[in-house]
GUTIRO-650224 format. One record per residue (C-alpha): residue number from 0; residue in one letter; x, y negated, z. Coordinates in pm, whole numbers, plus 50000, padded with zeros to 5 digits. Layout:
N
 num residu    xx    yy    zz
 NUM      A     X     Y     Z
...
END
This chain:
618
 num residu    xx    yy    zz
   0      X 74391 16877 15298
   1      X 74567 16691 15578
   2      X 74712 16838 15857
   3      X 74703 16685 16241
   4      X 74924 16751 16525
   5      X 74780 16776 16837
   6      X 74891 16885 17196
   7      X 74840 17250 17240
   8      X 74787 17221 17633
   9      X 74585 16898 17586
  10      X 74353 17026 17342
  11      X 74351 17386 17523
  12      X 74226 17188 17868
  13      X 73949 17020 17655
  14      X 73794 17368 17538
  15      X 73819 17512 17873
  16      X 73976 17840 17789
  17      X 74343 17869 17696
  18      X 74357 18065 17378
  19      X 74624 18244 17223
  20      X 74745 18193 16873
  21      X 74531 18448 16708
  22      X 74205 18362 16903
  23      X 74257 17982 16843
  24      X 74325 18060 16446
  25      X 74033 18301 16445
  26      X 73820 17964 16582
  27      X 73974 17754 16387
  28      X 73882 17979 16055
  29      X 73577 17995 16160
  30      X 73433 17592 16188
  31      X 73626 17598 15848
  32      X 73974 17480 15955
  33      X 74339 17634 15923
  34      X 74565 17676 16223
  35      X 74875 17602 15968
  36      X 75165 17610 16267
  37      X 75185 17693 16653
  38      X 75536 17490 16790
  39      X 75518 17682 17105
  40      X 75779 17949 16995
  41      X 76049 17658 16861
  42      X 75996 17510 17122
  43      X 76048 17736 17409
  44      X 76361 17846 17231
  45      X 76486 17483 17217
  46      X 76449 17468 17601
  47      X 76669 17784 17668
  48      X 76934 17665 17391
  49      X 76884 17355 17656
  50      X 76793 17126 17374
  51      X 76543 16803 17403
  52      X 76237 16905 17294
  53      X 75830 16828 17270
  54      X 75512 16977 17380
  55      X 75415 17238 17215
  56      X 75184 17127 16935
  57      X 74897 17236 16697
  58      X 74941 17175 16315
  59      X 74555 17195 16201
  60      X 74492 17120 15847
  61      X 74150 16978 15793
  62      X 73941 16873 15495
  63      X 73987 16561 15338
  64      X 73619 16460 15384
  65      X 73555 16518 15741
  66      X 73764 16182 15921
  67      X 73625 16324 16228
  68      X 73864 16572 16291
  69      X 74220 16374 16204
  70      X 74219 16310 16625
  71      X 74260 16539 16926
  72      X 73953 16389 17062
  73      X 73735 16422 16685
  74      X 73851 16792 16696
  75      X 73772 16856 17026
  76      X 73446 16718 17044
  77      X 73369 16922 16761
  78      X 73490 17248 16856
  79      X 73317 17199 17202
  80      X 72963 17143 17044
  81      X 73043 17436 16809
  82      X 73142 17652 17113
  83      X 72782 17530 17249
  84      X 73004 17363 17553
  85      X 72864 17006 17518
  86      X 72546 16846 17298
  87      X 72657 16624 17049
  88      X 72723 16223 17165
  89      X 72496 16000 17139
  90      X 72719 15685 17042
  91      X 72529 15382 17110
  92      X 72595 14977 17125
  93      X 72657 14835 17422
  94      X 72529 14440 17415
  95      X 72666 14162 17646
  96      X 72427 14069 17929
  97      X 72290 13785 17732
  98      X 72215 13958 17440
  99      X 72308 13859 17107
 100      X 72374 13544 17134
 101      X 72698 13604 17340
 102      X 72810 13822 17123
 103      X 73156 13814 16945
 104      X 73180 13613 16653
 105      X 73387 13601 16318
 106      X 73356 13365 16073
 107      X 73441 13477 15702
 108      X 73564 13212 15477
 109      X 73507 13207 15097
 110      X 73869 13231 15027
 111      X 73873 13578 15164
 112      X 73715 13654 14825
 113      X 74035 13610 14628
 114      X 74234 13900 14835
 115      X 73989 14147 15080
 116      X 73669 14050 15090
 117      X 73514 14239 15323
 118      X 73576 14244 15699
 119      X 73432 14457 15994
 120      X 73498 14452 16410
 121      X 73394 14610 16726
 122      X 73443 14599 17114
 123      X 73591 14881 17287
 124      X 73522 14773 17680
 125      X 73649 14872 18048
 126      X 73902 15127 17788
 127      X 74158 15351 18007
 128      X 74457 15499 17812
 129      X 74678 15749 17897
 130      X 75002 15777 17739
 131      X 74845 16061 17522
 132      X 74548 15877 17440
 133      X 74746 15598 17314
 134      X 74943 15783 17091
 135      X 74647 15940 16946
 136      X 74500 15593 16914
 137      X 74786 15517 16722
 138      X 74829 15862 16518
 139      X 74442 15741 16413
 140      X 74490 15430 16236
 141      X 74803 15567 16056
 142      X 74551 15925 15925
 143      X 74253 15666 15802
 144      X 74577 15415 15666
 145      X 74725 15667 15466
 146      X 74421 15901 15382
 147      X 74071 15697 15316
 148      X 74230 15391 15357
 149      X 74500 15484 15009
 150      X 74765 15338 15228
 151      X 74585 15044 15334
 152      X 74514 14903 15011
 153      X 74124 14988 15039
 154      X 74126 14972 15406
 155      X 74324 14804 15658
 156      X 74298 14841 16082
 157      X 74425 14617 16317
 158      X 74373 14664 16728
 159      X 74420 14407 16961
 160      X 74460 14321 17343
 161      X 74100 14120 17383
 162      X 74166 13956 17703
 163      X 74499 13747 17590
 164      X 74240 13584 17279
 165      X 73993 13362 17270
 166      X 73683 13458 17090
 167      X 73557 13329 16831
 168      X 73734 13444 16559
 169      X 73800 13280 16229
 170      X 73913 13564 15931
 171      X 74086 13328 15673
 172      X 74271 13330 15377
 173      X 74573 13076 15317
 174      X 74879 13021 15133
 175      X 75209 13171 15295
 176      X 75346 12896 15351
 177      X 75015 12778 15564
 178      X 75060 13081 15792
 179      X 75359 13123 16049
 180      X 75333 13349 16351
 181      X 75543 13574 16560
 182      X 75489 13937 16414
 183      X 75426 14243 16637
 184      X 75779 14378 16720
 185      X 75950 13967 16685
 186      X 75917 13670 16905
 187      X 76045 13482 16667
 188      X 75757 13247 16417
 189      X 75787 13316 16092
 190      X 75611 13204 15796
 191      X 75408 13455 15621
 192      X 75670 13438 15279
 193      X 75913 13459 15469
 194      X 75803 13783 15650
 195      X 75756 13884 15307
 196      X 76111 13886 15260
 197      X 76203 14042 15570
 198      X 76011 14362 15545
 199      X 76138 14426 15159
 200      X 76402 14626 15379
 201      X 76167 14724 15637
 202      X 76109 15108 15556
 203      X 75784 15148 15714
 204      X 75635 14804 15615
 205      X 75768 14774 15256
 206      X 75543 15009 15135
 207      X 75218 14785 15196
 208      X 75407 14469 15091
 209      X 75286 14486 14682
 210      X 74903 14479 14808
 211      X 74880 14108 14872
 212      X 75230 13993 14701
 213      X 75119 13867 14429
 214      X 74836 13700 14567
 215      X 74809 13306 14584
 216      X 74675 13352 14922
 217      X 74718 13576 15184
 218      X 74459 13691 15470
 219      X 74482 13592 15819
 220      X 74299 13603 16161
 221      X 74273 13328 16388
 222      X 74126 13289 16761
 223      X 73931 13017 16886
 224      X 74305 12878 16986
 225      X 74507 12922 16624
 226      X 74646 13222 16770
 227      X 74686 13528 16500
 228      X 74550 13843 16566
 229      X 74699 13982 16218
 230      X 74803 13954 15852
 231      X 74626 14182 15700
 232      X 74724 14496 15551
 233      X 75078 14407 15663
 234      X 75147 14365 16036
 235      X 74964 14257 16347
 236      X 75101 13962 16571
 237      X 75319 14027 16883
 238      X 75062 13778 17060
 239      X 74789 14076 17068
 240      X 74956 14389 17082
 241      X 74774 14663 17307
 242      X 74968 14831 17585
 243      X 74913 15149 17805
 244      X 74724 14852 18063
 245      X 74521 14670 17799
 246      X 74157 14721 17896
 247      X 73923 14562 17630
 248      X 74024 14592 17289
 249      X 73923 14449 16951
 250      X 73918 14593 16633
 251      X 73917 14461 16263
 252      X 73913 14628 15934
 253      X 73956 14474 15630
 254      X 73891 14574 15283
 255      X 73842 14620 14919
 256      X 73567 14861 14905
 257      X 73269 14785 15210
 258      X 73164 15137 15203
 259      X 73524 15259 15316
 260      X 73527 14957 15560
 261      X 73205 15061 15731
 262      X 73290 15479 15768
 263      X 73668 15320 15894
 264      X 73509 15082 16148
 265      X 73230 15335 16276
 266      X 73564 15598 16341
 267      X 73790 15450 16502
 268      X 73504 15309 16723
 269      X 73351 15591 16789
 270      X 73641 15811 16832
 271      X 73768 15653 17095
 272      X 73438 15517 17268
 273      X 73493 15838 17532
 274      X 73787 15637 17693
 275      X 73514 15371 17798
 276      X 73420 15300 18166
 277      X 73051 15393 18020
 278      X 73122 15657 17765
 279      X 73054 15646 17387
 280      X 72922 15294 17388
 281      X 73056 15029 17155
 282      X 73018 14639 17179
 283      X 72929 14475 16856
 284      X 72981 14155 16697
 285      X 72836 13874 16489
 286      X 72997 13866 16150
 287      X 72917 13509 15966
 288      X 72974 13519 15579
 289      X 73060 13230 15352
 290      X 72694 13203 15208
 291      X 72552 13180 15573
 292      X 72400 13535 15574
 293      X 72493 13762 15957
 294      X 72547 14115 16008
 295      X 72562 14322 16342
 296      X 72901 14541 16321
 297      X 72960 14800 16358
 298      X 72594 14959 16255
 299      X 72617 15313 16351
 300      X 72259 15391 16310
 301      X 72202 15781 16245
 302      X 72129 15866 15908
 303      X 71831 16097 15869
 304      X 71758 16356 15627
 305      X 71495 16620 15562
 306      X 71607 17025 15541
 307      X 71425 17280 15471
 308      X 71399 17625 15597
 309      X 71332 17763 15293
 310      X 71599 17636 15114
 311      X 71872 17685 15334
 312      X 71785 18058 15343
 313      X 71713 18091 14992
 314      X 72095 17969 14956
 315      X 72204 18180 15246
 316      X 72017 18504 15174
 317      X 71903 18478 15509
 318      X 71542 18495 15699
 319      X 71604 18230 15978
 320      X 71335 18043 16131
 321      X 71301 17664 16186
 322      X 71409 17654 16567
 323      X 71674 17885 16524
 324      X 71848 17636 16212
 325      X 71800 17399 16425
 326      X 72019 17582 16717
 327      X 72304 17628 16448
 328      X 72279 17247 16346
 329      X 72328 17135 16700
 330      X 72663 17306 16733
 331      X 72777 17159 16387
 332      X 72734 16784 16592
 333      X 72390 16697 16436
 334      X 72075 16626 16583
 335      X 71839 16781 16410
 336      X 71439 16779 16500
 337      X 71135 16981 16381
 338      X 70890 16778 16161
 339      X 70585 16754 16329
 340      X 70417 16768 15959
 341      X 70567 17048 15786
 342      X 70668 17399 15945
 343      X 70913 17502 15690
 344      X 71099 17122 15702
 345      X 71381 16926 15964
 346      X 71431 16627 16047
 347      X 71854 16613 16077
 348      X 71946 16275 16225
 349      X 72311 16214 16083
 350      X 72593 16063 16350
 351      X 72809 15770 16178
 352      X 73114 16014 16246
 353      X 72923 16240 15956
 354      X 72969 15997 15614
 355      X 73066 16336 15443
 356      X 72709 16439 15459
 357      X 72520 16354 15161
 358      X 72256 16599 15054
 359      X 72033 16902 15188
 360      X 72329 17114 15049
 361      X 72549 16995 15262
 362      X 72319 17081 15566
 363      X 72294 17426 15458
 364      X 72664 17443 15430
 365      X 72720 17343 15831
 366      X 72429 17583 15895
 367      X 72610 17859 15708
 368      X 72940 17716 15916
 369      X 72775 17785 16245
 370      X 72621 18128 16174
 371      X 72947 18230 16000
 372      X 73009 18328 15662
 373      X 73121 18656 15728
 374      X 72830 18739 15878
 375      X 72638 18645 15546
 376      X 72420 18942 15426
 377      X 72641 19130 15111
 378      X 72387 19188 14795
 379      X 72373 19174 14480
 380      X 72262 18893 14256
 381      X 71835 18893 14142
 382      X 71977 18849 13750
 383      X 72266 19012 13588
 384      X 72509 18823 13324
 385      X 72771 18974 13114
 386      X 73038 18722 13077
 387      X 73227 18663 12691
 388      X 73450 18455 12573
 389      X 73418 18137 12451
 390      X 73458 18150 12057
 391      X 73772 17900 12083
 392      X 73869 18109 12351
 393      X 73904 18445 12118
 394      X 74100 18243 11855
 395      X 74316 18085 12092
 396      X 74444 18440 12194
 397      X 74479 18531 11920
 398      X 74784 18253 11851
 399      X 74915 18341 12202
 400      X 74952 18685 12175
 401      X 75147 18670 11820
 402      X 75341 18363 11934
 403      X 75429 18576 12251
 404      X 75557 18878 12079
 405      X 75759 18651 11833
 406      X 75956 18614 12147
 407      X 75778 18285 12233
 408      X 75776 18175 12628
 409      X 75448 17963 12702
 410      X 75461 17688 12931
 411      X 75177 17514 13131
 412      X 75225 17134 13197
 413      X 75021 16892 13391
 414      X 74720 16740 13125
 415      X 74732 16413 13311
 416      X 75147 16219 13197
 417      X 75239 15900 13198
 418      X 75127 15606 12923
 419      X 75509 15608 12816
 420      X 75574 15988 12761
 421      X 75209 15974 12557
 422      X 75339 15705 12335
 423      X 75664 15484 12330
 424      X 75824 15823 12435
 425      X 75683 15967 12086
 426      X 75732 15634 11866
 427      X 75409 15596 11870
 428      X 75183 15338 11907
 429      X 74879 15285 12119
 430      X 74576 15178 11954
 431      X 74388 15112 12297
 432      X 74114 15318 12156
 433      X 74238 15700 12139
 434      X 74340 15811 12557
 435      X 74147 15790 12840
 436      X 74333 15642 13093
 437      X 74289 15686 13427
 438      X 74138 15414 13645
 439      X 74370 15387 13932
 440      X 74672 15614 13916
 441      X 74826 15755 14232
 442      X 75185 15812 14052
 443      X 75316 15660 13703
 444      X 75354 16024 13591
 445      X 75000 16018 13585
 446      X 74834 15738 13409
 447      X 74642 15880 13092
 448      X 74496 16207 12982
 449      X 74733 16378 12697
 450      X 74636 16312 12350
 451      X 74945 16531 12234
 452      X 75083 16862 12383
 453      X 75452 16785 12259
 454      X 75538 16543 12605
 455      X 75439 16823 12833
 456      X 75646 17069 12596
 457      X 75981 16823 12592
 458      X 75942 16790 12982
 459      X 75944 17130 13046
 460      X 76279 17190 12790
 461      X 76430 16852 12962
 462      X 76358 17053 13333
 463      X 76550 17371 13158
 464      X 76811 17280 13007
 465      X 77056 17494 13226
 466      X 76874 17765 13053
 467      X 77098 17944 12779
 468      X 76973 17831 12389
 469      X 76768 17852 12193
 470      X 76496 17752 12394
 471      X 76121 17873 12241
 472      X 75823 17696 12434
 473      X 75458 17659 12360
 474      X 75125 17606 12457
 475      X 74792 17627 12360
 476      X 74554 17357 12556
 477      X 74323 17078 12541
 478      X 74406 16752 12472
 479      X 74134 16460 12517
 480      X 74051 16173 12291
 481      X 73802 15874 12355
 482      X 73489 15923 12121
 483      X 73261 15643 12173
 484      X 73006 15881 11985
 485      X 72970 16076 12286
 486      X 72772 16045 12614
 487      X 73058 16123 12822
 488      X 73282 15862 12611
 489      X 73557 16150 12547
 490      X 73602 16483 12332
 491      X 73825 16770 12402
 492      X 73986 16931 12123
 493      X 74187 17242 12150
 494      X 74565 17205 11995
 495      X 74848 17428 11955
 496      X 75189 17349 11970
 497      X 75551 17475 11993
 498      X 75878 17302 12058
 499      X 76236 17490 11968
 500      X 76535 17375 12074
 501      X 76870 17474 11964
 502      X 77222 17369 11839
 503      X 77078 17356 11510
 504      X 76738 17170 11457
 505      X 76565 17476 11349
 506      X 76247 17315 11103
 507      X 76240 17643 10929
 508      X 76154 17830 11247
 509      X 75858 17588 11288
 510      X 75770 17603 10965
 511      X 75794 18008 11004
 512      X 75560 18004 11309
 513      X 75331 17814 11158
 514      X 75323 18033 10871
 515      X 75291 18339 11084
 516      X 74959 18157 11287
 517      X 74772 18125 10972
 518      X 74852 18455 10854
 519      X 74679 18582 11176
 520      X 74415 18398 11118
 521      X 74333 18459 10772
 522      X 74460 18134 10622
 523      X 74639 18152 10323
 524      X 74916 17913 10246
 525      X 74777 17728 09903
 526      X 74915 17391 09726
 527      X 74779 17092 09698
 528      X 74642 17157 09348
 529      X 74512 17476 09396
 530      X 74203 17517 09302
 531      X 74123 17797 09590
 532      X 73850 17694 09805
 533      X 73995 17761 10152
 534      X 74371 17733 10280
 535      X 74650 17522 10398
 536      X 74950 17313 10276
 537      X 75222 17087 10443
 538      X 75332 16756 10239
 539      X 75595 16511 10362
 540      X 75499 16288 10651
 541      X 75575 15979 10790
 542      X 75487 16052 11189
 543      X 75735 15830 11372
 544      X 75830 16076 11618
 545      X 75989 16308 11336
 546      X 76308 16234 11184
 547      X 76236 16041 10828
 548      X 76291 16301 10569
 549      X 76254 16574 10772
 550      X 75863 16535 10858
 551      X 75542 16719 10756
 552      X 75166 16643 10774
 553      X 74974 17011 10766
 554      X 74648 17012 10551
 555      X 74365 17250 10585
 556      X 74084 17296 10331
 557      X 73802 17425 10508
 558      X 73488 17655 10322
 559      X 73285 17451 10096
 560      X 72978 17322 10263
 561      X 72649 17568 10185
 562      X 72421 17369 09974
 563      X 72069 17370 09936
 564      X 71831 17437 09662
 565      X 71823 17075 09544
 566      X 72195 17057 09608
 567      X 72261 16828 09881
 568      X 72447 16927 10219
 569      X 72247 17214 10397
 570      X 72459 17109 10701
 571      X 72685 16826 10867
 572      X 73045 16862 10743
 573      X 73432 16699 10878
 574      X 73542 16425 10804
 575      X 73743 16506 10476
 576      X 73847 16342 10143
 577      X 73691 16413 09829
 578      X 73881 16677 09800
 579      X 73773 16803 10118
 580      X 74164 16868 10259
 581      X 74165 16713 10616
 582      X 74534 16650 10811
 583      X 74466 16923 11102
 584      X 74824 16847 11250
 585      X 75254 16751 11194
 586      X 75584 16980 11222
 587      X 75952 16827 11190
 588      X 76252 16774 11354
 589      X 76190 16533 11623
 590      X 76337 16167 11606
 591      X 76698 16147 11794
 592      X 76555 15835 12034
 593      X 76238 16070 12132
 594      X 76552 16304 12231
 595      X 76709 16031 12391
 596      X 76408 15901 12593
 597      X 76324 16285 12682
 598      X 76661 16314 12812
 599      X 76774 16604 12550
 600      X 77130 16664 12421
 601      X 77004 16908 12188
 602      X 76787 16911 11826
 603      X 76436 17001 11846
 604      X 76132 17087 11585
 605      X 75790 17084 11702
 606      X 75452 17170 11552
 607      X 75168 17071 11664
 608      X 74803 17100 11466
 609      X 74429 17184 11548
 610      X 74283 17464 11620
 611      X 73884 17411 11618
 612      X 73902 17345 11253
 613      X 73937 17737 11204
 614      X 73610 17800 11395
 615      X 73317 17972 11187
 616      X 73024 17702 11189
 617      X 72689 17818 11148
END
């Protein structure tokens, strides 16, 4: 969850009542928050030591969904409706005196398509700041940068002194070498490729620089003069900046994904719509797209759903009536109404500060917020379970426990690991058909889902190598492989695997373990001839991530399929040979470069096979 700073005597003065630490974390626990840190005591000991220091501030963490509460004033809005102090705003839009055809306008051109497509502004009139205000005006557009926004590569804001443009506006998209300005910060024009160089050693600005790099064309935002407002995501123009005096301001978002664009727009609007000489109202503008279509922005029409009495009891174990659901609604910042149809149902309207509202559900939830969970009625459950096992569950405990007292230590790596460590790590190729990779990674480490449990293993002997040898790790997980045969595109399969490292590479300790698994489970060790009907047998293998020569593909024979009376198969069987043996998993001493790449000094053996094979099918 994120957590906000906000001044302690500020926000105190907004409640009304000056609270102390345990009262304001009891509150805070209470509308579902977490008082993480009071500054006061740090700081009041800085100030006798005689050292600089700040106002005493708030660290709240808050839940990622709820964008209404990463400000002092989203937070104390809320807490003031929830403390019944104030009725929830009513944000409106505030047109010009000649309607709306004096409006604002942008005009989108078709070359925005190539790089952020979509584009959103509002009017923020007769504003006052304060030096506080600012800086949560500021703090704002960083929390929605870094947090919905992904650091601004869905979602990018830029705020701007209205009266030193002149409207309309023109939101563009030209080479770099067709867009020189001065940037906020410089007085100095620069192109836009060459700004591109300069901030590769700005710290702040570098990190956004990769979004529109490699782009042929780069967004921009002209006035009715040629003056630039900003290049978004990167940086705003010095021409535009807003001040402590600036009194109208414009605001434009830009973005890859329009339903991040609109929540983004509709926040930072609203939020700071209370600073206006007419409270909570926000002028809109025209937006003209390249196919000739218009839309109104910012729309911050309610949102209405229907709740029911009924239900929200049912999930509360509570007898509340309509009116008084409706009481606890109002201090959770909705506006909810009785339906003048059905006694048991209400009408919520939804502010366009609430996007993380979606369902009746989440209706019940604020209702359960606002009458407080701890004063939830204790009983017990109408229908009574008795919980077991799952039956790969039983004979994966089975493994641990013996591994464990063989004097085994298991380890428990991330499932998500890079697309290297998964493959070119192991000397093995990838087919493009076997992991499920994730869409859009927020690290390299985490790129595809495991389809081996040796990475995780060598990562966690590469993180412990101070550790005195021989090192003994395993683990006994899922891995995931795509199976177009499924509805969900992918299949878990449970593995087991063990790792040893030592000065000597140690294959008949692998070989001994696996030995001892298959004992435990009731598997006895047969050759590849044998004419027994059920066991298991290792034969050479060729597994590039094994040392040549020192490699071994394990083979299980499973129970003969039950026929029927006319002799065919009574029931689906694996996929085996005609001799029914199917390869169930590998053990060897692991190749020197998967050492080398692993960033181990010492030989390894690793096994690794199947476990759902072994599972009784009916």
């Amino acid at each position: 969850m994120p957590t906000i700073s906000v001044d302690k005597a500020e926000l105190f003065e907004r409640l009304g009542h000056q609270y102390t630490t345990e009262e304001f974390d009891r509150l805070c626990f209470d509308y579902g928050l977490e008082l993480d840190e009071d500054t006061t005591a740090e700081v009041e000991a800085a100030i006798k030591k005689g050292l600089p220091a700040e106002r005493p501030q708030l660290k709240i963490e808050v839940p990622a969904n709820r964008y209404d509460l990463v400000c002092l004033e989203g937070i104390s809005r809320a807490l003031r409706a929830f403390l019944g102090k104030q009725d929830p705003p009513q944000y409106t839009l505030a047109y010009p005196p000649g309607g709306e055809k004096d409006l604002i306008t942008v005009t989108v051109s078709q070359e925005t398509q190539r790089v952020r497509p979509f584009f959103a502004c509002a009017v923020l009139r007769n504003i006052k700041f304060t030096p506080t205000s600012y800086a949560s005006f500021i703090d704002l557009q960083d929390k929605l940068h870094q947090n919905i926004g992904r650091r601004r590569s869905l979602v990018a804001i830029g705020t701007h002194d209205l009266d030193t443009l002149t409207p309309p506006f023109r939101y563009e998209a030209r080479t770099p070498t067709n867009i020189a300005f001065a940037p906020l910060g410089r007085e100095t024009v620069h192109t836009a490729a060459e700004l591109m160089q300069i901030y590769e050693s700005d710290k702040h600005l570098s990190r956004y620089l990769h979004i529109i790099r490699d782009s042929d064309v780069y967004p921009i935002i002209y006035d009715a003069e040629d003056h630039v407002l900003s290049m978004p995501p990167i940086i705003n123009s010095e021409h535009s900046k807003i001040t402590l005096e600036t009194k109208n301001v414009f605001i434009d978002t830009t973005a890859t994904d329009d339903t991040k664009l609109q929540i983004v727009i509709n926040m930072v609007a609203s939020m700071f719509s209370e600073y206006c000489a007419e409270p909570f109202t926000i002028e809109p503008c025209k937006i003209v797209f390249p196919d000739g279509s218009t839309r109104i922005s910012p729309d911050i029409t309610p949102r209405t759903l229907t709740a029911r009495a009924s239900y929200i009891n049912s999930c509360t174990s509570l007898s509340l009536t309509p009116s008084t659901i409706q009481s606890l609604l109002t201090r959770m910042s909705l506006s909810p109404t009785l339906s003048p149809n059905d006694p048991d149902a209400l009408i919520v309207s939804l502010p366009c500060t609430r996007p993380d509202i979606f369902h009746e559900v989440d209706i019940m939830e604020d209702a359960a917020v606002a009458y407080g969970f701890n004063n939830l009625p204790d009983i017990f459950p109408q229908t009574s379970t008795v919980a077991q096992p799952l039956p790969i569950s039983r004979l994966t405990d089975v493994i641990r426990k013996e591994w464990a007292m063989a004097g085994w230590v298991e380890a428990l790596p991330f499932i998500l690991c890079s697309h290297e460590e998964n493959f070119s790590f192991m000397n093995r190729p990838d087919p493009g058909s076997l992991a499920v990779k994730i869409a859009n990674p927020k690290t390299l480490e985490f790129q595809v889902v495991r389809t081996s449990l040796l990475p995780g293993l060598l990562k966690t002997i590469r993180e412990n190598r101070s550790h005195a040898l021989p090192m003994r790790v395993f683990e006994l997980s899922d891995v995931v492989f795509k199976d177009t045969s499924r509805e969900r595109q992918a299949r878990n399969e449970r593995h087991a695997g063990a790792v040893w490292c030592a000065r000597s590479a140690g294959f008949e300790v692998v070989h001994g373990l696996l030995d001892r698994a298959m004992k435990m489970l009731e598997v006895p060790r047969i050759g590849k001839g044998d004419g027994r009907n059920v066991g298991y047998y290792i034969k050479e293998g060729d597994d590039p991530a094994y040392f040549p020569g020192r490699a071994a593909t394990i083979y299980y024979r499973p129970p003969p399929p039950k026929t029927s009376k006319t002799g065919e198969l009574a029931d689906e069987t694996l996929h085996i040979n005609q001799d029914r043996d199917i390869v169930i998993g590998t053990l060897g001493v692991l190749h020197p470069t998967v050492l080398e790449k692993f960033e181990i000094t010492y030989p390894c053996s690793a096994l690794e096979f199947n476990m759902e094979v072994f599972l009784k099918r009916s």
